[in-house]
C-alpha positions in Angstrom: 22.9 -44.5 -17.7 20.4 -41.6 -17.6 16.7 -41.5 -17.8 16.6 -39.2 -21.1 12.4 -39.7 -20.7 12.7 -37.6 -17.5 13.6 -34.2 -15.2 13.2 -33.4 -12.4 13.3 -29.8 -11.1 12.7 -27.5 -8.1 11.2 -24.3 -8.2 13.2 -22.2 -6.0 12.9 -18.1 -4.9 12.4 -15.7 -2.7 8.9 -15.3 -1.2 6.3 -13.8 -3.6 8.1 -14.1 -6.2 5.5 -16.2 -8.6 6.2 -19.9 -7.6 3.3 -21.2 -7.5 1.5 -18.9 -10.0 3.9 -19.8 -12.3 3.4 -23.6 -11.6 -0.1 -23.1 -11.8 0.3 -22.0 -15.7 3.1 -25.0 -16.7 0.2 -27.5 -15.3 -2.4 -25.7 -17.7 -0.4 -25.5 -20.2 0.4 -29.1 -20.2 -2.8 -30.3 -20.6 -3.3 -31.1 -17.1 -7.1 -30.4 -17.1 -9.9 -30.5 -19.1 -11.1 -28.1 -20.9 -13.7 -27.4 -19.0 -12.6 -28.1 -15.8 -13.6 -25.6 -13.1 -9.4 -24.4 -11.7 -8.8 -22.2 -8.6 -5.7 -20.0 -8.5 -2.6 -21.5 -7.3 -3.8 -24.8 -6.9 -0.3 -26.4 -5.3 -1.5 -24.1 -2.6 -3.5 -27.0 -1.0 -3.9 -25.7 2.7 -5.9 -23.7 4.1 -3.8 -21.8 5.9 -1.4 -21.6 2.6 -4.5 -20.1 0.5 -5.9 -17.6 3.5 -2.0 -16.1 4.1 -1.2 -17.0 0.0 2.3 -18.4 1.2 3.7 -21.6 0.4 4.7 -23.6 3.6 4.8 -27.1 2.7 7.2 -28.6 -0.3 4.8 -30.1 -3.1 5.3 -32.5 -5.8 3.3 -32.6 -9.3 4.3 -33.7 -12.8 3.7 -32.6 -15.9 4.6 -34.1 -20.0 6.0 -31.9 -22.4 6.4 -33.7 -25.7 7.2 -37.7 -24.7 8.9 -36.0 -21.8 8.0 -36.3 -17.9 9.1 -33.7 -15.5 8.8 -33.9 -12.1 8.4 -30.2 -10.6 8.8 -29.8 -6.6 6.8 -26.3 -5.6 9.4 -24.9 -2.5 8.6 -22.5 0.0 9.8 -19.2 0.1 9.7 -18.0 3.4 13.2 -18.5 5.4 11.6 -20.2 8.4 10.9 -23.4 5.9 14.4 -23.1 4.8 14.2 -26.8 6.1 11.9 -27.7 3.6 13.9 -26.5 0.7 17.3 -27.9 1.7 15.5 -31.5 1.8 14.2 -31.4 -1.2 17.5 -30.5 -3.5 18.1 -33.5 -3.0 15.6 -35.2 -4.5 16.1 -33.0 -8.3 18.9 -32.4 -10.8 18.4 -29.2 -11.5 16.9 -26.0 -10.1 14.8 -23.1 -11.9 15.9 -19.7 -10.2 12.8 -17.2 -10.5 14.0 -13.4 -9.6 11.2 -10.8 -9.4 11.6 -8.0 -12.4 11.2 -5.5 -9.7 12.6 -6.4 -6.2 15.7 -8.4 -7.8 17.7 -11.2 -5.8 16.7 -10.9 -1.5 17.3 -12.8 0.8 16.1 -16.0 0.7 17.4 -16.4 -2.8 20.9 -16.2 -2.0 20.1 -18.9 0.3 18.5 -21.3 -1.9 20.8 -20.2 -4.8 23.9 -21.1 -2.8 22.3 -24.6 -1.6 22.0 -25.7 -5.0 25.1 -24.9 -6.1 26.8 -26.5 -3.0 24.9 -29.7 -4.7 26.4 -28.7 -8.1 23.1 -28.9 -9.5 22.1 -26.7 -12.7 20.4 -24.2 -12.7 18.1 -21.9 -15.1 17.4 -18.2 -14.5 13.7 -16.7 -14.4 13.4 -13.1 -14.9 9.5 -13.6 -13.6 6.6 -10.2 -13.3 8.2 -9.1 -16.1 5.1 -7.4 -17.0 5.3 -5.1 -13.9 5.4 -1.3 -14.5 8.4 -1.2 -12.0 10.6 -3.9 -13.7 14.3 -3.2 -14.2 15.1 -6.5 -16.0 18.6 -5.4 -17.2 19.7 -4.5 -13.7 18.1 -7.5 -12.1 19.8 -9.9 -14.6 23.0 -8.2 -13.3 22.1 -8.4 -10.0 22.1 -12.2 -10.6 25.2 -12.4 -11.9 26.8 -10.6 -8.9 25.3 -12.6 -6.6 26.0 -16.2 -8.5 29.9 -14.4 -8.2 29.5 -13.8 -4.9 28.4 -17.6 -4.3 31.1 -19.0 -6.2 29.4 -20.6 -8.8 31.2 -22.9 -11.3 31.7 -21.5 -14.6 29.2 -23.5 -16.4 26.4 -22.7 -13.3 27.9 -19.0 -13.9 26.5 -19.2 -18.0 22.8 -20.4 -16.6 20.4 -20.2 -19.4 18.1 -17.1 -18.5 14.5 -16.8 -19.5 11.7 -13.8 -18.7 8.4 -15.0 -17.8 5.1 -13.5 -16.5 4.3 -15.9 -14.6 0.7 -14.7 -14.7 -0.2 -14.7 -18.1 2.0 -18.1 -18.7 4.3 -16.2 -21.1 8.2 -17.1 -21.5 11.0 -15.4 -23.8 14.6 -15.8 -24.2 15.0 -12.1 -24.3 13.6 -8.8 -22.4 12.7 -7.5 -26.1 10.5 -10.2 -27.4 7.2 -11.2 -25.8 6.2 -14.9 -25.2 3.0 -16.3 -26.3 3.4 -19.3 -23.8 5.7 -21.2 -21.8 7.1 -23.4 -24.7 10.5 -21.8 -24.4 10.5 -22.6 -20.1 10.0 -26.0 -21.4 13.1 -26.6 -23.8 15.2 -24.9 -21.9 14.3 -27.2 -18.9 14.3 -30.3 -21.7 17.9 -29.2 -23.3 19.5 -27.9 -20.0 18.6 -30.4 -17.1 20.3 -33.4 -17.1 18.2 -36.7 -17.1 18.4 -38.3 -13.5 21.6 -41.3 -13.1 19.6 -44.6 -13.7 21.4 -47.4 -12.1 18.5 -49.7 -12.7 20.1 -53.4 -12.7 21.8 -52.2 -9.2 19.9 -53.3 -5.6 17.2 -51.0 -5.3 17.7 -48.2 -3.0 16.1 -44.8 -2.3 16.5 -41.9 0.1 13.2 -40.1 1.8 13.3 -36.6 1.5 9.5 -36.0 2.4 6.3 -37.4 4.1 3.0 -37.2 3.7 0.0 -38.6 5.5 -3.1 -40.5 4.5 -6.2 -41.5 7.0 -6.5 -44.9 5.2 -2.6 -45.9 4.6 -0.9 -44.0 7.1 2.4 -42.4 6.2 3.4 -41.9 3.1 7.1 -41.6 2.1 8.7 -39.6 -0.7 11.7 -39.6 -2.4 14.1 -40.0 -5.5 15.2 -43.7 -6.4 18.6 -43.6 -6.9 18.9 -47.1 -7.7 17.4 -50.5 -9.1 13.6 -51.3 -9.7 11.2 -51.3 -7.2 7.8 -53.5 -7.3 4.6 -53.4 -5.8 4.7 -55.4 -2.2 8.7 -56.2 -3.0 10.2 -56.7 1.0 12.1 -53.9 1.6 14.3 -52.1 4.6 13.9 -49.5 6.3 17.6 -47.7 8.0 19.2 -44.5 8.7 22.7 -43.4 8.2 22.9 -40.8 11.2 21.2 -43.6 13.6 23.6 -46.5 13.0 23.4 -48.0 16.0 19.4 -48.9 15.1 19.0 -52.4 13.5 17.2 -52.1 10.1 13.3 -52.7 10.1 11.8 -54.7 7.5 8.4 -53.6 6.1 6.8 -54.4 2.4 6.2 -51.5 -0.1 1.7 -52.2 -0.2 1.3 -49.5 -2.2 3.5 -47.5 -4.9 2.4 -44.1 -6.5 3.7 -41.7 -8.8 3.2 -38.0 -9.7 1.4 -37.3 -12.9 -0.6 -33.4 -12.8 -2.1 -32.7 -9.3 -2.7 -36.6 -8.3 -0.5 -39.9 -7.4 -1.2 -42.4 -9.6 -0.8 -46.3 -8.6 2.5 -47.6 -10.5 2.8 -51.6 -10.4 6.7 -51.1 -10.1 9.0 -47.9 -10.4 12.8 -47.3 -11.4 15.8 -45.6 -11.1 15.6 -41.9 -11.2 12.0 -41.6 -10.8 10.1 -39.9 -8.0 7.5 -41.7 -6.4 5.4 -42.2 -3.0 5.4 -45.4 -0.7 3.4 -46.6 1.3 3.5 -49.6 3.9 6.0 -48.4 6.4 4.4 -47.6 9.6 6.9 -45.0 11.3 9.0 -44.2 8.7 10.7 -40.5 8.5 12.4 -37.7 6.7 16.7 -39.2 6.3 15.3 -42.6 6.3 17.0 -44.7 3.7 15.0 -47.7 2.0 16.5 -50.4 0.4 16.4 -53.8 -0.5 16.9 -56.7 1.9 20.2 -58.2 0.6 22.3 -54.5 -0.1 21.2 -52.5 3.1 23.1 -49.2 2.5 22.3 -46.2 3.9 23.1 -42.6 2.3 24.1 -39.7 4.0 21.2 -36.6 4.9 21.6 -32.9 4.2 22.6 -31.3 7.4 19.3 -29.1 8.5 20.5 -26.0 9.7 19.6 -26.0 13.6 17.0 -23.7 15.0 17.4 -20.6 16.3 14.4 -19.6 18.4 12.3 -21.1 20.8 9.2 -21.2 22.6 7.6 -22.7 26.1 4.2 -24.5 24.9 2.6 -25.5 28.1 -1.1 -26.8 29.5 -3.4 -23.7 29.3 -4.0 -23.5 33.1 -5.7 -20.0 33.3 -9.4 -20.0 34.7 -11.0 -20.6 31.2 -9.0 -23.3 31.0 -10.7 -26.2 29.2 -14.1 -24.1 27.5 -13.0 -24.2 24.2 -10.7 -27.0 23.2 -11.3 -30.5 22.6 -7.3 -31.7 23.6 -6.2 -30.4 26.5 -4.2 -32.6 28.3 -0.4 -32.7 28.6 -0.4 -35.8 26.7 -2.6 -35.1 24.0 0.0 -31.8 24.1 2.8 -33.5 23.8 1.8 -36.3 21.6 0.8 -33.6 18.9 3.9 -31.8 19.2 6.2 -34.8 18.4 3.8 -35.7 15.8 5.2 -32.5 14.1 8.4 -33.7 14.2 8.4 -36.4 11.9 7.1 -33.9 9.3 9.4 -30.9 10.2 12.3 -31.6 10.0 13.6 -28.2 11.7 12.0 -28.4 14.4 12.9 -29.7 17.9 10.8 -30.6 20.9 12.0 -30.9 24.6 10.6 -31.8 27.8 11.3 -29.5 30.6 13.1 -31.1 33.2 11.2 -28.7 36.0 7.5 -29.3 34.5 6.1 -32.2 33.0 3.2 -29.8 31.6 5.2 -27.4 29.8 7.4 -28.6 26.1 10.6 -26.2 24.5 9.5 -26.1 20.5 12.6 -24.8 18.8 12.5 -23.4 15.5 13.6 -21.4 12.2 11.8 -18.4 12.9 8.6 -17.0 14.6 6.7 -17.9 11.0 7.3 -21.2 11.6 6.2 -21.8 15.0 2.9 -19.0 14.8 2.0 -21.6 11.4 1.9 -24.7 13.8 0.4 -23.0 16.8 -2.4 -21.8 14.2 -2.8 -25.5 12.8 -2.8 -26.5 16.2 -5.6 -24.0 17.5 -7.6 -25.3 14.1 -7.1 -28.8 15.3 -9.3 -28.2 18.5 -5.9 -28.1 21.0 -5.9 -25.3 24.2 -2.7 -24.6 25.0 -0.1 -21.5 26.2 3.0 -20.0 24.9 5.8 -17.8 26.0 7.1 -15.0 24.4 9.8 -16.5 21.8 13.6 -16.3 22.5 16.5 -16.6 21.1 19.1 -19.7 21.2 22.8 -19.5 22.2 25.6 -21.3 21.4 28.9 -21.3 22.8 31.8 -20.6 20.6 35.2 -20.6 21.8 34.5 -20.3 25.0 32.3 -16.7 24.1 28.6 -16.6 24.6 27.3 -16.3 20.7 24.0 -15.2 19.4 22.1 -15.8 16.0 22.8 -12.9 13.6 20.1 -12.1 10.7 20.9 -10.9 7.2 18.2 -8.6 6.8 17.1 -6.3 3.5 14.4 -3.5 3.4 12.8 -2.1 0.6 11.3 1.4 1.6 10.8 4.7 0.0 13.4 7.2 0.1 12.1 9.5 2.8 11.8 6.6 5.1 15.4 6.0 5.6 16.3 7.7 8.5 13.1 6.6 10.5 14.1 2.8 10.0 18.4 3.4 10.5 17.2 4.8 13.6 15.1 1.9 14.8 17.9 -0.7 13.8 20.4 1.3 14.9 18.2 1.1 18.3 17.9 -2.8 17.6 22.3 -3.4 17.7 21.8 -3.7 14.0 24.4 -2.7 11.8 24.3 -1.4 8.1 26.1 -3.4 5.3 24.9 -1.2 2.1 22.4 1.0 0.8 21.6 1.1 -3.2 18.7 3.0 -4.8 16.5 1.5 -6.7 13.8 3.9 -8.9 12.6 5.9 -6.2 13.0 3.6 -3.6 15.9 2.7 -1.6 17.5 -0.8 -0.9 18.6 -1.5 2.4 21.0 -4.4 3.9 21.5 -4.9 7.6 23.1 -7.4 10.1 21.0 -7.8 13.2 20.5 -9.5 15.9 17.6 -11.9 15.7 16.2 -11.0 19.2 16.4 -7.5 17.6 14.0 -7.8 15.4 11.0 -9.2 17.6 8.4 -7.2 17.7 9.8 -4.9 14.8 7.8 -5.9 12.0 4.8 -3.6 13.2 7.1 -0.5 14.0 8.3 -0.9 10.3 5.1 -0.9 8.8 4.1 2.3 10.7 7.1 3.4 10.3 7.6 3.2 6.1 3.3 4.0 6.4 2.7 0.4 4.9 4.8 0.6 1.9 8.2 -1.2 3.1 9.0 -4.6 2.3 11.5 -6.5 4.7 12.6 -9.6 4.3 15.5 -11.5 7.0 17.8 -14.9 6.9 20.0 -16.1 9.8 23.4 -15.6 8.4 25.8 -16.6 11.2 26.4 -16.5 15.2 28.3 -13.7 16.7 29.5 -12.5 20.3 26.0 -11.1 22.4 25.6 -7.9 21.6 24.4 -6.6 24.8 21.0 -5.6 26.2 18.0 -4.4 23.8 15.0 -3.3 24.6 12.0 -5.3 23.6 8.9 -3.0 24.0 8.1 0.4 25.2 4.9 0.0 26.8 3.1 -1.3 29.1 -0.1 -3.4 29.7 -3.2 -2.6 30.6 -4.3 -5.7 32.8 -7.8 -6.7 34.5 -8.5 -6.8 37.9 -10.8 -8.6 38.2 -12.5 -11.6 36.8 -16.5 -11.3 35.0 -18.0 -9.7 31.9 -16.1 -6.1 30.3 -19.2 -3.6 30.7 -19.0 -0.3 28.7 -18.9 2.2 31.8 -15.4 0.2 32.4 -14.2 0.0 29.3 -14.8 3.8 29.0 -12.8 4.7 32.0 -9.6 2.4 30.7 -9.8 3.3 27.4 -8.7 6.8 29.2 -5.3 5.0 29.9 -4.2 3.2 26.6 -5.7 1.3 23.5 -8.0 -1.4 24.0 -7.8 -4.8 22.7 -11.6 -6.1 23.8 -15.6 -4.8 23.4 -17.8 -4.8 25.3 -19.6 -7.9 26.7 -16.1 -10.0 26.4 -14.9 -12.5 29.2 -12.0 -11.6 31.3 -10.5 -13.1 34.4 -8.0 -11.2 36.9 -4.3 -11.0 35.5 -5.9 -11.1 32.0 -4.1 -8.5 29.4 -6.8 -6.0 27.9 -4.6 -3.3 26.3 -1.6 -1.6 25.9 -0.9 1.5 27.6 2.0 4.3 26.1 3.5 4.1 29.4 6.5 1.5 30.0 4.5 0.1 33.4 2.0 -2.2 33.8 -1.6 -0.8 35.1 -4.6 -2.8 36.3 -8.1 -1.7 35.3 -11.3 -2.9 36.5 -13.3 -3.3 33.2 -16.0 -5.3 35.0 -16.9 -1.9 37.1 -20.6 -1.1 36.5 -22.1 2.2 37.2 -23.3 2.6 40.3 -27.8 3.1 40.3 -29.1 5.4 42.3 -32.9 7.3 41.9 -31.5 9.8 40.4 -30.5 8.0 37.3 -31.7 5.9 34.8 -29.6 2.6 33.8 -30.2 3.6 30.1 -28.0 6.6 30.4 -24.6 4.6 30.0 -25.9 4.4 26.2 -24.1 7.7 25.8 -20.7 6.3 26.8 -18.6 6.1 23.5 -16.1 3.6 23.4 -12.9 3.6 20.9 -12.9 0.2 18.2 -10.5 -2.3 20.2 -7.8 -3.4 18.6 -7.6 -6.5 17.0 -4.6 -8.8 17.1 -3.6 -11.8 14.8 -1.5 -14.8 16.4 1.7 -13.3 15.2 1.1 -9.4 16.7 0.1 -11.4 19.9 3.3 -12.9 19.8 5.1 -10.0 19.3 3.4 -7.9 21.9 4.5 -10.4 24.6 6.5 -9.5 27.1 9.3 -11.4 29.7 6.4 -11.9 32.1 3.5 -12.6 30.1 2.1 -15.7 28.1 0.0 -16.4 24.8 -3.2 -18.6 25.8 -4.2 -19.8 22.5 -7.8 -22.1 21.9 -9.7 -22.7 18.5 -12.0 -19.6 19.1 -9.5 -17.1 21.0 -5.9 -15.6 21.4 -5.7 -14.2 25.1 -2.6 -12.3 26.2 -2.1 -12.6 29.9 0.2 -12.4 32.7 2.3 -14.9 34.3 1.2 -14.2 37.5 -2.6 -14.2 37.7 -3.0 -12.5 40.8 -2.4 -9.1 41.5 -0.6 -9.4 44.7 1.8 -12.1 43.9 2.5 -10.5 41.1 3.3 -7.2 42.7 5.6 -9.3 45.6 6.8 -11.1 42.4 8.3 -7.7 41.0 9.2 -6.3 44.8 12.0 -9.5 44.7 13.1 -9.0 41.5 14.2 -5.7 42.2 16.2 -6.2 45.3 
């Protein structure tokens, strides 16, 4: 039997694409608020770091009524690196709404999310969105979609999608290119007529899988999820167990507290049925794959397969002689508490001890998005801690060494082709196809991910700020042999005080800066870059010298250069083999391994015998 008073739906695109701006508009539109009521822009953007970066990283849930209608909408990140975030929750909807920018077309990520939910069979409903873009080419993009549902061997009814054009901005929908929307009324039949109600199995045992958590200072963990079967009712025993762990007996716990969506808030539900989404609380350490049922028909259902990580980084105990100054957790166990804590919530994320260092963790992940967002909600947290410079994860494959190959596409103008060929080319990348678009041209790539550390700068210099790029892992392949990471050198400090201007002045001679005057240092610390591929140590400390002959005012006329700013991910880049990331709520320090500069020197001497 289905649920004909219900839908629920995913958003699902690209990122930038107009998710949650579009989101933001079906909620207004709705009758969500008040007329009155005082709304920020994309509200689903809860975060702070989602509003600051205006990304999407965590999979939200709100509902909204059209007509006597309630659908359930999940809000999915874009960004590949929470790819594990949107495979979760396809499980939890019927059907999908594609939205394709008017300008860039189908990238990356959508052929990724596109071919998830068409593995699941779901339906799915085509959103020409920014149609109101001076760039838009809505006739190509809408065959651009075709191709690529082709290419993804879609079924022939997911092949005859319904397709819509929206500005997701002014909250307008059409069902053609011609005709311009006055609303989103059309979105809203279409999603009505076309989605299937959920299967509502409601006189069967209850049972319900959970695709997401969330967490609560006064209940504790909250889990969400789809209920594929039966009634539940407030404080009904239930059972907690997991299909991939069978050998773990199932824990009883009773559902205290049952919520549903309705707009932006969970509303208290007495008891909820088949097909519905809701939130539960009342199981302590419950987690993402978890299957809850009731006591007399424990069944457990099967989990998407996550993709597995393919990067990694060494968090460790920030050791380095400011160690301690700026963090309130600090200690290996608050480190490594934290870091599992993660766990429960990421689902693509793995966390190892080291078997040589009981200070030091391995945090594999999707991408280096993923890991800078948690070492920046970390650093907000009040934890100190160190990083190493990512890498990339092998597997063996018949009996060959194999390494993580990205699909990446760029977007540049037409006279920035050869600079960026060149640079991949440099990078063991290798070029699929090439398509104009307007006056810009479309590039597609397979590369190495190791390649493409550190690139992301380079590209913007190199395309003057105007490229887009945009990368998915796409498969493993034999190594590719050796690629060089960076260029330059470092410029590091020799000793440990307060950076003065008359030293600053003589090292800004050798490379660019990254510090001002007055800053902290300490010996082996990293205080620029230098054009040159070798290290070179500077004394920035070094004061001028008084004698009668001169004033100490005269070191006024000393002009120094504006350092160089770096954000968490630039840091990250910028790091190389030998050097670490010290990260604490009010700085980012690059630094060396090796503090001092005589081990490190001896250090180098036996690595080049």
């Amino acid at each position: 039997m289905q649920n004909e008073k219900l839908r629920n739906v995913a958003i699902i695109a690209h990122v930038d694409h107009g998710k949650t701006t579009l989101v933001d508009e079906m909620l207004k539109q709705s009758g969500v608020y008040r007329e009155n009521q005082a709304v920020v822009e994309r509200v689903m953007d809860s975060n702070d770091l989602e509003r600051e970066r205006g990304i999407t990283i965590l999979a939200k849930n709100t509902a909204v009524w059209y007509k006597d209608v309630k659908i359930n909408i999940v809000d999915t990140p874009g960004h590949a690196d929470f790819g594990g975030e949107v495979e979760r929750i396809l499980k939890m909807v019927n059907g999908v709404i594609l939205l394709v920018d008017a300008a860039e077309g189908p990238m990356p990520q959508t052929r990724f999310v596109l071919s998830k939910a068409l593995e699941m069979g779901h339906k799915v409903i085509v959103v020409v969105n920014k149609i109101d873009r001076p760039d838009q080419r809505i006739h190509e993009v809408c065959d651009e979609v075709l191709e690529l549902l082709l290419d993804l061997n879609a079924t022939d009814e997911q092949f005859e999608s319904p397709t819509l054009f929206c500005s997701g901005r002014q909250g307008t929908a059409s069902y053609s290119p011609e005709v311009a929307g006055t609303d989103l009324k059309p979105l809203f039949e279409t999603i009505v007529d076309y989605i299937p109600g959920p299967e509502a199995e409601v006189d069967q045992p209850f049972q319900m899988l959970v695709s997401s958590i969330d967490y609560s200072e006064f209940v504790g963990r909250i889990a969400i999820g789809r209920i594929e079967r039966g009634t539940i009712k407030q404080n009904q025993e239930i059972v907690v167990c997991n299909y991939h762990d069978p050998d773990a007996a199932p824990q009883k716990a009773k559902a205290t507290a049952l919520y549903e969506f309705d707009g932006l808030g969970k509303v208290p539900v007495q008891e909820a049925s088949a097909g519905n989404i809701i939130a539960l609380s009342g199981i302590g350490d419950v987690t993402i794959g978890d299957t809850i049922c009731a006591p007399d028909c424990v069944e457990p259902m099967e989990f998407v397969k996550i993709s597995a990580p393919t990067i990694e980084m060494t968090f460790s105990v920030n050791d380095s002689p400011f160690a301690g100054r700026e963090g309130k957790f600090v200690t290996s166990r608050q480190l490594r508490d934290r870091l599992f804590r993660e766990t429960l919530k990421d689902v693509s994320l793995r966390v190892s001890e080291m078997e040589n260092s009981t200070d030091s963790f391995n945090v594999a992940g999707r991408g280096e998005m993923s890991l800078s967002i948690l070492m920046e909600t970390m650093r907000r947290e009040g934890y100190e801690f160190q990083v190493s410079p990512p890498r990339v994860l092998y597997q063996e494959i018949d009996g060959v060494k194999c390494e993580p190959i990205e699909r990446l596409v760029v977007d540049v103008p037409a006279d920035c082709v050869g600079a960026v060929m060149e640079k991949i080319g440099s990078r063991k990348g290798d070029l699929l196809e090439m398509n104009p678009v307007g006056e810009r041209m479309k590039l597609e790539f397979l590369v190495p991910a190791r390649g493409l550390f550190g690139y992301r700068n380079e590209f913007l210099t190199d395309t003057k700020g105007e490229g887009i790029m945009a990368s998915i892992f796409d498969s493993y392949a034999p190594v590719k042999g050796e690629i060089q990471r960076r260029s330059t050198g470092s410029l590091v400090a020799f000793e440990t005080g307060d950076a003065v201007t008359y030293g600053l002045f003589n090292a800004q001679e050798r490379g660019t800066l990254f510090i001002g005057a007055g800053t902290p240092v300490y010996a082996g610390m990293i205080v620029g870059e230098t054009p040159k591929a070798e290290d070179i140590s500077v004394n920035v400390c070094k004061k001028k010298q008084l004698t009668n002959m001169r004033a100490s005012g005269s070191d006024d006329a000393l002009r120094l250069v504006t350092p160089k700013k770096m954000s968490l991910e630039q840091c990250l880049e910028f790091l190389a083999d030998d050097e670490l990331l010290e990260c604490t709520p009010e700085n980012l320090r690059l630094r060396k391994r090796i503090l001092d500069h005589g081990d490190r020197m001896k250090a180098l001497k036996g690595g080049q015998k």
